[in-house]
N, CA, C and O atoms as a GROMACS GRO file, in nm:
protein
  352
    1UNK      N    1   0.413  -3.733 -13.175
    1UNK     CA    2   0.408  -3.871 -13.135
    1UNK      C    3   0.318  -3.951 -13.228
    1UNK      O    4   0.215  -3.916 -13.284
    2UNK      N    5   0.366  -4.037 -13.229
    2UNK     CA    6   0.205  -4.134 -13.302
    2UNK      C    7   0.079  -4.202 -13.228
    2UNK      O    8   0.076  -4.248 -13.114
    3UNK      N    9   0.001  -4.197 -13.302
    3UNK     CA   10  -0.156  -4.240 -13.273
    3UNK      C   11  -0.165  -4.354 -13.264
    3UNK      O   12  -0.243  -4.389 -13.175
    4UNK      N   13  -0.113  -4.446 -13.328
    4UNK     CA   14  -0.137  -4.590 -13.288
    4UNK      C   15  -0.010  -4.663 -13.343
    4UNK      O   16   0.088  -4.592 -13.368
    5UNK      N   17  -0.006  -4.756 -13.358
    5UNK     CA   18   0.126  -4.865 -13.382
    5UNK      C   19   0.030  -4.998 -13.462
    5UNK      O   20  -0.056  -5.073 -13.414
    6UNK      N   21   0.081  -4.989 -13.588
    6UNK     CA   22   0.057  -5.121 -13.674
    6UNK      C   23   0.196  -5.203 -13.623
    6UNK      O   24   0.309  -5.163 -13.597
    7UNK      N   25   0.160  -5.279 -13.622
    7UNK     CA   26   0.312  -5.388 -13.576
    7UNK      C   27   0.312  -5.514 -13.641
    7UNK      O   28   0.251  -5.606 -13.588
    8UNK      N   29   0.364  -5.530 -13.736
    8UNK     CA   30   0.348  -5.646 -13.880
    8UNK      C   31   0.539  -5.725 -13.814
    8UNK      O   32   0.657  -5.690 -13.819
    9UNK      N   33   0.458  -5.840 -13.760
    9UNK     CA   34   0.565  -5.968 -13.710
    9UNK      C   35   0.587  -6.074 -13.822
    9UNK      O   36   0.532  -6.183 -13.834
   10UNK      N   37   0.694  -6.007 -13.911
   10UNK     CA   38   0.784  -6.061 -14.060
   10UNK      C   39   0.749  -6.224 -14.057
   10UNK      O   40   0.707  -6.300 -14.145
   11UNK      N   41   0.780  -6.242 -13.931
   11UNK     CA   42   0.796  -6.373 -13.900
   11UNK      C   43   0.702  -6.484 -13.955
   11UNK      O   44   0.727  -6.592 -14.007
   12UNK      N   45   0.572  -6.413 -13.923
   12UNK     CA   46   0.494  -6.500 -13.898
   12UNK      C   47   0.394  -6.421 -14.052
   12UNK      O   48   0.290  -6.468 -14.098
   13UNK      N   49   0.452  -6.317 -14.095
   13UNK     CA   50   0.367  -6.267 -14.224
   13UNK      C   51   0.334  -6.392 -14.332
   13UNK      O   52   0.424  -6.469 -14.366
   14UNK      N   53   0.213  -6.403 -14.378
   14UNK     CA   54   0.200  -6.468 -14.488
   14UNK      C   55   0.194  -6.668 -14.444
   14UNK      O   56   0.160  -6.757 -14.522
   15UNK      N   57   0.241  -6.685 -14.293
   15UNK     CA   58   0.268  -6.837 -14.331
   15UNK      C   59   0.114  -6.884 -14.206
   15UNK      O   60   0.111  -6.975 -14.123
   16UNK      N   61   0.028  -6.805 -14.232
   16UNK     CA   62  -0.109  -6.852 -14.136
   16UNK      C   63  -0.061  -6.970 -13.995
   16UNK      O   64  -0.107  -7.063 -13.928
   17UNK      N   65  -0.005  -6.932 -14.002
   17UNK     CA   66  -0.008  -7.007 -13.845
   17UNK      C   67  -0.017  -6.947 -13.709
   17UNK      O   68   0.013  -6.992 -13.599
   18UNK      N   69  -0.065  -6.838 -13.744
   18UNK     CA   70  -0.156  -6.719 -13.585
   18UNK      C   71  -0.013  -6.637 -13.554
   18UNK      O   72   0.108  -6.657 -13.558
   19UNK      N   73  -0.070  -6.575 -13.535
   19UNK     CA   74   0.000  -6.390 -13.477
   19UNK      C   75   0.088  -6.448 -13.355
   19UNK      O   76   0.069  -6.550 -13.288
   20UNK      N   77   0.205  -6.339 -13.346
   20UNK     CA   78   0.294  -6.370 -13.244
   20UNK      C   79   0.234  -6.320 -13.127
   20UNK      O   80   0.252  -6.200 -13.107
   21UNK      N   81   0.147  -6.400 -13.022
   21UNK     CA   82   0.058  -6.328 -12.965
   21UNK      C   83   0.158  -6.295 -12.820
   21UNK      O   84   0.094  -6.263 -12.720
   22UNK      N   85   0.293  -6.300 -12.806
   22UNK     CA   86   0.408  -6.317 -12.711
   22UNK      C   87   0.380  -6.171 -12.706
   22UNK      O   88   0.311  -6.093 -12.640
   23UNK      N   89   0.496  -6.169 -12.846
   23UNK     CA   90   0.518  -6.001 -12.876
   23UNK      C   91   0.431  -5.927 -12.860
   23UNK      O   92   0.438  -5.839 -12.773
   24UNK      N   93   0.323  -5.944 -12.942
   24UNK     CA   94   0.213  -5.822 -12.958
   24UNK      C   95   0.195  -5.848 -12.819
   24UNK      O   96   0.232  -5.739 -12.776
   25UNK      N   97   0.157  -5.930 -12.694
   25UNK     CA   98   0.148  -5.903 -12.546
   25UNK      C   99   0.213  -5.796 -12.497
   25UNK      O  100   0.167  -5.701 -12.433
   26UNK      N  101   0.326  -5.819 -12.534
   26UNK     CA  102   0.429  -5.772 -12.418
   26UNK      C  103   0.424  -5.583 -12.509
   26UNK      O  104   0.443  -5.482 -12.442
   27UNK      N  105   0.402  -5.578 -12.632
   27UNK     CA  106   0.365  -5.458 -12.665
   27UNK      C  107   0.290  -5.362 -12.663
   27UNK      O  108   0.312  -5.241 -12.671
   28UNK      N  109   0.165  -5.439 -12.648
   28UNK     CA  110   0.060  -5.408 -12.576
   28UNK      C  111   0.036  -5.316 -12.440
   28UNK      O  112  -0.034  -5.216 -12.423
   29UNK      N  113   0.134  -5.398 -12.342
   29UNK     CA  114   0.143  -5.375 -12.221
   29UNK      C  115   0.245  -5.251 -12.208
   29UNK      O  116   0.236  -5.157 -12.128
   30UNK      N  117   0.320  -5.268 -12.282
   30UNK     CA  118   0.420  -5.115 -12.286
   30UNK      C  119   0.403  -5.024 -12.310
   30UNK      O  120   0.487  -4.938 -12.287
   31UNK      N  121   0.250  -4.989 -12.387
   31UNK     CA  122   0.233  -4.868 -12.494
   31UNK      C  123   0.092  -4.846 -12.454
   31UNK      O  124   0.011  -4.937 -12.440
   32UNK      N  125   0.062  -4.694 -12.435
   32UNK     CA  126  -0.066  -4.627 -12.378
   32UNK      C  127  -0.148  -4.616 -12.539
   32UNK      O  128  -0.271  -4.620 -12.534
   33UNK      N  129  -0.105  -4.607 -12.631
   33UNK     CA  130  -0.161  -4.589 -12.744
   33UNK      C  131  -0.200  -4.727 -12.811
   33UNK      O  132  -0.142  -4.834 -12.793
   34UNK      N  133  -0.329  -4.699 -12.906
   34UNK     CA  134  -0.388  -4.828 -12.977
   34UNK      C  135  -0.289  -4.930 -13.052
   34UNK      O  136  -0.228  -4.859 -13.133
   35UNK      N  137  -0.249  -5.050 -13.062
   35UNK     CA  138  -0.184  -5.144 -13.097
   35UNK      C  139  -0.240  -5.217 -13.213
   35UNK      O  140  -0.335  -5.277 -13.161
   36UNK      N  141  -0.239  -5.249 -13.345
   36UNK     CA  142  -0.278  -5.316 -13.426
   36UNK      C  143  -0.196  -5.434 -13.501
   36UNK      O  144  -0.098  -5.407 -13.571
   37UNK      N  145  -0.236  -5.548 -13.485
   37UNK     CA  146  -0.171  -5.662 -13.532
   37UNK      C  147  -0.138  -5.682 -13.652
   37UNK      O  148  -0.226  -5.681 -13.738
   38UNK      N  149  -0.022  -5.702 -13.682
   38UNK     CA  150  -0.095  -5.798 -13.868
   38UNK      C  151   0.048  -5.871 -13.862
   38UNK      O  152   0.158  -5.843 -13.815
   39UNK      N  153  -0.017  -5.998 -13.945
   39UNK     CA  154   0.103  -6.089 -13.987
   39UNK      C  155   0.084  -6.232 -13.885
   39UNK      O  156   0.130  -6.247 -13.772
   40UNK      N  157  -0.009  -6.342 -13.978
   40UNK     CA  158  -0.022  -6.433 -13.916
   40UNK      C  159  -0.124  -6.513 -13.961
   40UNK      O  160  -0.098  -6.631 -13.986
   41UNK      N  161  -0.269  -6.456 -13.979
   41UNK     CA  162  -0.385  -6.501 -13.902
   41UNK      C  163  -0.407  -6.644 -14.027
   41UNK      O  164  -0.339  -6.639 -14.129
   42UNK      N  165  -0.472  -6.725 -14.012
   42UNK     CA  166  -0.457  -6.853 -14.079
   42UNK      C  167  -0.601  -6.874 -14.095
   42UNK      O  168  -0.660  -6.882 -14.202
   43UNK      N  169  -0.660  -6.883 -13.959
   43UNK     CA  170  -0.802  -6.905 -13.943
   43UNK      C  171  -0.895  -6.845 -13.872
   43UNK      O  172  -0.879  -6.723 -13.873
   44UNK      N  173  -0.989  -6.882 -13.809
   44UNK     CA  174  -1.099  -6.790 -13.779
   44UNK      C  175  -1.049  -6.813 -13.585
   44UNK      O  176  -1.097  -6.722 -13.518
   45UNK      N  177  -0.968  -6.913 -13.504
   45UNK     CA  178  -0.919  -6.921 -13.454
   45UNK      C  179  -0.800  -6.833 -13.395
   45UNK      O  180  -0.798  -6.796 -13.278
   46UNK      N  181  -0.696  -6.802 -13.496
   46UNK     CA  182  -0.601  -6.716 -13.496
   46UNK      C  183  -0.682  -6.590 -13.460
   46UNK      O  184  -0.604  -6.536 -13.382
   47UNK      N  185  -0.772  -6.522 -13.466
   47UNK     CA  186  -0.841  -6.415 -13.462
   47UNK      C  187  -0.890  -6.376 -13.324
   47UNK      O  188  -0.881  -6.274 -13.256
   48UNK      N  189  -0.948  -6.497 -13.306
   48UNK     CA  190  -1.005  -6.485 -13.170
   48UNK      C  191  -0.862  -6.512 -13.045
   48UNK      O  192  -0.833  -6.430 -12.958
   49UNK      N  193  -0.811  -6.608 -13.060
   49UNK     CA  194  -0.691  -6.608 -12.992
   49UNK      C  195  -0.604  -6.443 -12.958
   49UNK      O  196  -0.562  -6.404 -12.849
   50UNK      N  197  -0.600  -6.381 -13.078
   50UNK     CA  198  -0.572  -6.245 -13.082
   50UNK      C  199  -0.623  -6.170 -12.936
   50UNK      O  200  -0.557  -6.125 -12.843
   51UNK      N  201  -0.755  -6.177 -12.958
   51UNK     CA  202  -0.787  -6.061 -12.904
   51UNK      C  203  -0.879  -6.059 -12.726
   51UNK      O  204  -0.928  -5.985 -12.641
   52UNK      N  205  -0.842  -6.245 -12.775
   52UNK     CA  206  -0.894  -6.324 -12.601
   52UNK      C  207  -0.734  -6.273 -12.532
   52UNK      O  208  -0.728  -6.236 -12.414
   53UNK      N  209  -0.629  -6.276 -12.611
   53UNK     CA  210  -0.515  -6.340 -12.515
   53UNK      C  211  -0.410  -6.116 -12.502
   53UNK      O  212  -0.326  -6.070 -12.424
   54UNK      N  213  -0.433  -6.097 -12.539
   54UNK     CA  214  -0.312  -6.018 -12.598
   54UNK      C  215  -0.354  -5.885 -12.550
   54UNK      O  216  -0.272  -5.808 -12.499
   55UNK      N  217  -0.511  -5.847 -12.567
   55UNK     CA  218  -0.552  -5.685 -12.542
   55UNK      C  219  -0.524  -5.605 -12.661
   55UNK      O  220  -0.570  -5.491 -12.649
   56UNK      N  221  -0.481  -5.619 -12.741
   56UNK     CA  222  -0.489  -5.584 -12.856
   56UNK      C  223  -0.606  -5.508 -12.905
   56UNK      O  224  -0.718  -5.546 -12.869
   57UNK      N  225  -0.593  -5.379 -13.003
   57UNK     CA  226  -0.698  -5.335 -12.990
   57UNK      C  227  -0.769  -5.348 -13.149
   57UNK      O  228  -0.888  -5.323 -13.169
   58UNK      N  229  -0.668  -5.394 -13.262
   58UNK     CA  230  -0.733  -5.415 -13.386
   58UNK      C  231  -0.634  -5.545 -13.459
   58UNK      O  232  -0.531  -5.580 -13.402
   59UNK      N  233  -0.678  -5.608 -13.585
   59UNK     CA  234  -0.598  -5.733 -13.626
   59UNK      C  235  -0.604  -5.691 -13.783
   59UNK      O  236  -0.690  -5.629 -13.846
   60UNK      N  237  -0.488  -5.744 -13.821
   60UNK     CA  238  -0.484  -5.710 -13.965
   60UNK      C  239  -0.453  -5.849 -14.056
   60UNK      O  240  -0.370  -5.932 -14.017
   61UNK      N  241  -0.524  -5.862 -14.171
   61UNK     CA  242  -0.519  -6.000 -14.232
   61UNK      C  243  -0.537  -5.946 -14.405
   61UNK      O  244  -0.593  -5.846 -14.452
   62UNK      N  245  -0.474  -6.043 -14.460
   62UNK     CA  246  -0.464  -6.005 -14.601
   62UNK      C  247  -0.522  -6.148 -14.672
   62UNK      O  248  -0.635  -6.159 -14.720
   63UNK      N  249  -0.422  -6.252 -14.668
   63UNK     CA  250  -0.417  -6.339 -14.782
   63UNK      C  251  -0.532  -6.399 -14.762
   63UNK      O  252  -0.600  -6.413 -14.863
   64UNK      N  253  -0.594  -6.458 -14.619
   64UNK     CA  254  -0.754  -6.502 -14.628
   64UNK      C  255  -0.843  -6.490 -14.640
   64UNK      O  256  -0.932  -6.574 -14.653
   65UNK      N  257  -0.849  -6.300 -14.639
   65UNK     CA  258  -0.952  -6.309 -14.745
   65UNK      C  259  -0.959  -6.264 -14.850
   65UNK      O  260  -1.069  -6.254 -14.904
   66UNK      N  261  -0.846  -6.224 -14.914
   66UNK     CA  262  -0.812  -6.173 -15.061
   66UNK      C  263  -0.852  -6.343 -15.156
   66UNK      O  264  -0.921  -6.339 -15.259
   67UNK      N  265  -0.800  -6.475 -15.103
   67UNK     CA  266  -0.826  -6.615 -15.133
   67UNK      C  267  -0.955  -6.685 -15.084
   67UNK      O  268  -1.002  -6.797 -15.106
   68UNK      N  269  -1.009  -6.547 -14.987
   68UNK     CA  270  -1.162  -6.642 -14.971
   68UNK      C  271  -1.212  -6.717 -14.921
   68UNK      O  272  -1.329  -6.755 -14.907
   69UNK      N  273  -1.080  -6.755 -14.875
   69UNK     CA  274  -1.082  -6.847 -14.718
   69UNK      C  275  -1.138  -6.789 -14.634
   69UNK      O  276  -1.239  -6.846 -14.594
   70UNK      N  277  -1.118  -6.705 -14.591
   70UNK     CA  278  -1.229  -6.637 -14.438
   70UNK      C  279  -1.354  -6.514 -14.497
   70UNK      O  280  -1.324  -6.402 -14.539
   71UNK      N  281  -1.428  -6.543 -14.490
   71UNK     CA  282  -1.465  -6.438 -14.581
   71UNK      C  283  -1.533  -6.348 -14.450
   71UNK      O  284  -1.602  -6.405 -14.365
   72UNK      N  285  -1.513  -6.245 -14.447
   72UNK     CA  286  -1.516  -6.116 -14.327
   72UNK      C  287  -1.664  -6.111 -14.292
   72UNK      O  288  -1.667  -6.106 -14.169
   73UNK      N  289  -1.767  -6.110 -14.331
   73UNK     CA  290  -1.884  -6.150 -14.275
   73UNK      C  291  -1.919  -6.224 -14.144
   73UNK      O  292  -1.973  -6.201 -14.035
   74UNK      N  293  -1.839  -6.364 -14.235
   74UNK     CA  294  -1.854  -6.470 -14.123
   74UNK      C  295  -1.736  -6.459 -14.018
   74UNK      O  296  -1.727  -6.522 -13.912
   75UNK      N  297  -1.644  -6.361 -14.071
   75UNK     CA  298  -1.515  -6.376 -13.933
   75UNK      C  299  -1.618  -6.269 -13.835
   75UNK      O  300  -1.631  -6.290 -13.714
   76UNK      N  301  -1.669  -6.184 -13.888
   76UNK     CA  302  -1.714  -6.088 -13.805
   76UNK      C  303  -1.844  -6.161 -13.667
   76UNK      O  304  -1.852  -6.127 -13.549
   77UNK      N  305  -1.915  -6.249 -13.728
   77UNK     CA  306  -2.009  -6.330 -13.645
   77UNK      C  307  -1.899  -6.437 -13.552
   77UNK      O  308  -1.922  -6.437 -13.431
   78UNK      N  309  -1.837  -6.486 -13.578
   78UNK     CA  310  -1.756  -6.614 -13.521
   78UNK      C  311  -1.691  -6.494 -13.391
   78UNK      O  312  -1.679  -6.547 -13.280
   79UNK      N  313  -1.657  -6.369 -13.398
   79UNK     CA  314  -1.607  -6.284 -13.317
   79UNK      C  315  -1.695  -6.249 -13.247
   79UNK      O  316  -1.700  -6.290 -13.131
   80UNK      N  317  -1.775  -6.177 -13.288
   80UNK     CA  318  -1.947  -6.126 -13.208
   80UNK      C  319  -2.010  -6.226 -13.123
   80UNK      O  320  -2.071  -6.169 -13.032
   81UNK      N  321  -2.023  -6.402 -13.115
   81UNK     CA  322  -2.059  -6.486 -13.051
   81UNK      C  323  -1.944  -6.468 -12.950
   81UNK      O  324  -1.976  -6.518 -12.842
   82UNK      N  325  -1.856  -6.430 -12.949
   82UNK     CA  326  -1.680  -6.462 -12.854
   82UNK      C  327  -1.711  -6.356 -12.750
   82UNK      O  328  -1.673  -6.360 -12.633
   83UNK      N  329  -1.788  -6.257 -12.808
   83UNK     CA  330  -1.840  -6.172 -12.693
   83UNK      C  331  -1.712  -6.050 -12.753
   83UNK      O  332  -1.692  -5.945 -12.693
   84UNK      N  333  -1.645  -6.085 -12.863
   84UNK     CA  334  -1.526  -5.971 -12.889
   84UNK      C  335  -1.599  -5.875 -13.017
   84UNK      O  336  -1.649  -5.915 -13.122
   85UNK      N  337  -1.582  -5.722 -12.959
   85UNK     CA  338  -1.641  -5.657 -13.026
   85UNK      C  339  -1.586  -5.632 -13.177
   85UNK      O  340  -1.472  -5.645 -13.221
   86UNK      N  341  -1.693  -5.598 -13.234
   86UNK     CA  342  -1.654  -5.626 -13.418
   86UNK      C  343  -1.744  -5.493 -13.455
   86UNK      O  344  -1.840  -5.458 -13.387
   87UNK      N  345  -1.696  -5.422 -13.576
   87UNK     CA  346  -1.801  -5.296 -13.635
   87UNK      C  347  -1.884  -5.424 -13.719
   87UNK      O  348  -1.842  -5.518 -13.786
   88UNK      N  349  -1.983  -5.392 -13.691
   88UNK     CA  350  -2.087  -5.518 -13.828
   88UNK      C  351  -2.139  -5.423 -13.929
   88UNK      O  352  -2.205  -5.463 -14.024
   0.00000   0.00000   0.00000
């Protein structure tokens, strides 16, 4: 069986306008094993939305901070104030 499920929503890959937080819900809820997002995240918003709304247990992001736009430090504090746990 597998250990966890990356689940990359084509849809929404690459165009930052936040994770399909529908799907990853309803996937979430179906599956006893860890769930990991990717394909979406835009801003430091999209992130937290993630993981307030969905149960989700990890998020995956590429282009913001490969471009420097989010730089993972500060996503990691903007999460840690949310009360959502982060490795620091």
């Amino acid at each position: 069986g597998a250990g966890e499920i990356v689940l990359n929503c084509m849809n929404n890959d690459g165009v930052k306008r936040g994770y399909d937080l529908t799907q990853l819900r309803l996937i979430r809820e179906a599956v006893t094993i860890p769930v990991i997002a990717s394909g979406g995240a835009g801003d430091y918003a999209h992130f937290a939305d993630l993981f307030e709304t969905t149960g989700i247990d990890g998020g995956l992001a590429a282009s913001v901070f490969h471009s420097g736009q989010i730089p993972i430090p500060s996503l990691k504090r903007f999460l840690q104030d949310r009360d959502i746990e982060v490795r620091l």
